[in-house]
C-alpha positions in Angstrom: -57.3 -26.4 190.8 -59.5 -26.2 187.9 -60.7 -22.3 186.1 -61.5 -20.7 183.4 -59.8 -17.9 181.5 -63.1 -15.8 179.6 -61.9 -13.3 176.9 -64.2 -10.6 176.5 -64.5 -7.2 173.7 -66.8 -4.7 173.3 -69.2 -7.0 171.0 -69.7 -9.0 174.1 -68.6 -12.7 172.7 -66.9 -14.8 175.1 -64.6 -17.3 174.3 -64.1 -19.6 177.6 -60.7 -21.6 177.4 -60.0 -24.8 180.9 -57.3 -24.2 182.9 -56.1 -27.3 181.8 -56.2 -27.4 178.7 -54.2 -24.1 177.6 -51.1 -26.3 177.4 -52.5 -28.8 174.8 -54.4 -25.5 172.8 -51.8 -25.3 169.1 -51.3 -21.6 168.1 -53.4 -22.0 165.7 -56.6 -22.7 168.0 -55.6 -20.0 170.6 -55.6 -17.3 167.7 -59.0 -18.8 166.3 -60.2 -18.3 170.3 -58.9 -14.4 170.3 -60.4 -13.6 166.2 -64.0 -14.8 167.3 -64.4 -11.3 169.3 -63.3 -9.7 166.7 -66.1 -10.5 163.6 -68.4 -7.6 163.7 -71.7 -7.7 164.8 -74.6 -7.0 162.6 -76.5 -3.4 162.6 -79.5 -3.5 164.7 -81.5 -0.9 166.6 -79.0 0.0 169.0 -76.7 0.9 166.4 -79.5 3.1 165.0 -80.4 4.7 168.2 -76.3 4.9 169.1 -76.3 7.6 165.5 -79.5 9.6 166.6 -81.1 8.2 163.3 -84.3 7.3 165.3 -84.3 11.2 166.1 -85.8 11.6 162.5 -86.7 7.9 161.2 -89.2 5.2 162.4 -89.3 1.3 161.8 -93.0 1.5 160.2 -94.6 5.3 160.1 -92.8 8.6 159.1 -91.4 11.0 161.7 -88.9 13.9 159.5 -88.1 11.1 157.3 -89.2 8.1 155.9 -89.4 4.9 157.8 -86.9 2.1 157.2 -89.5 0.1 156.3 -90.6 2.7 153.0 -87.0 2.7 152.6 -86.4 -1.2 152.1 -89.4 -1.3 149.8 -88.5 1.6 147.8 -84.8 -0.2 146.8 -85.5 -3.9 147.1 -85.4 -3.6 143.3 -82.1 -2.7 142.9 -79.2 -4.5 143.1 -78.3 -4.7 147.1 -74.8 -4.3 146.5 -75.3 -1.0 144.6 -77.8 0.3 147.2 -75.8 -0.7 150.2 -72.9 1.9 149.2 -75.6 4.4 148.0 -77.5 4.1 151.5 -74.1 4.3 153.4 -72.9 7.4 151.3 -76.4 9.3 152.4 -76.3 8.2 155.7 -72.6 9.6 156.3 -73.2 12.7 153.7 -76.8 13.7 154.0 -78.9 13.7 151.1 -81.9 15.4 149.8 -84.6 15.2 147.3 -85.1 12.1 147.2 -88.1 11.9 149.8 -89.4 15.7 149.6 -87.7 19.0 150.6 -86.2 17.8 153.8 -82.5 17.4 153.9 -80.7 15.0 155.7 -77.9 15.8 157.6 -74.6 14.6 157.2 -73.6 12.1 159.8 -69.8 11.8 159.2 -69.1 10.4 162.8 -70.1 7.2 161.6 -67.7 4.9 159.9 -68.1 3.7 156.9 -68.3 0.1 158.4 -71.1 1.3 160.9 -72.7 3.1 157.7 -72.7 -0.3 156.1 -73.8 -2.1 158.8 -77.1 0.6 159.2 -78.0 0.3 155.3 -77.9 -3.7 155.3 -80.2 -3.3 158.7 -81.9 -0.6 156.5 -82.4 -2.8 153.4 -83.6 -5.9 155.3 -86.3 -3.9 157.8 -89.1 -5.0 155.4 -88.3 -9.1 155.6 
């Protein structure tokens, strides 16, 4: 009889692998299978709302702080590389000043890979 084996993480990709052909699969191709699941996904909206940075930011208008949008535009002159690790360091330290009095909180629950992840989202809200 006939299956299928489905491999599942948390970032929800499925690799699906016939019954029958596991015995022909070269090491090589069964570790390619397993390392698919394992390429992280892209920051989106969810990741945003996971860190409560929707609590105080908005896609397009101003809530405590500015939107992403305002954000995006304000830096799409600097070099992305250099404003990808400034964004990530404010988003896990706080910052202030730059936008008025209102400080940002520090958020160090995120990882620096999920702070990353939020400042490329961040940086590419305005495309």
């Amino acid at each position: 009889m006939h299956g299928v084996i489905a491999l599942a993480k948390p970032c929800k990709v499925v690799a699906m692998i016939p019954f029958n052909m596991r015995a022909h699969m070269t090491a090589g191709l069964a570790i390619g299978f397993l390392v698919v699941p394992l390429i992280p996904a892209h920051a989106s909206p969810d990741l945003a709302k996971q860190n409560t940075c929707m609590g105080c930011h908005a896609m397009d208008r101003k809530v405590v702080g500015p939107s992403y949008k305002a954000i995006a535009t304000r830096y799409q002159s600097q070099p992305r590389a250099q404003m990808v690790d400034v964004l990530a360091t404010k988003i896990r330290l706080g910052g202030g000043g730059a936008w008025g009095v209102v400080v940002m909180p520090a958020n160090t629950k995120i990882s620096e890979v999920d702070a990353k992840k939020l400042a490329e989202w961040i940086l590419d809200s305005n495309k």
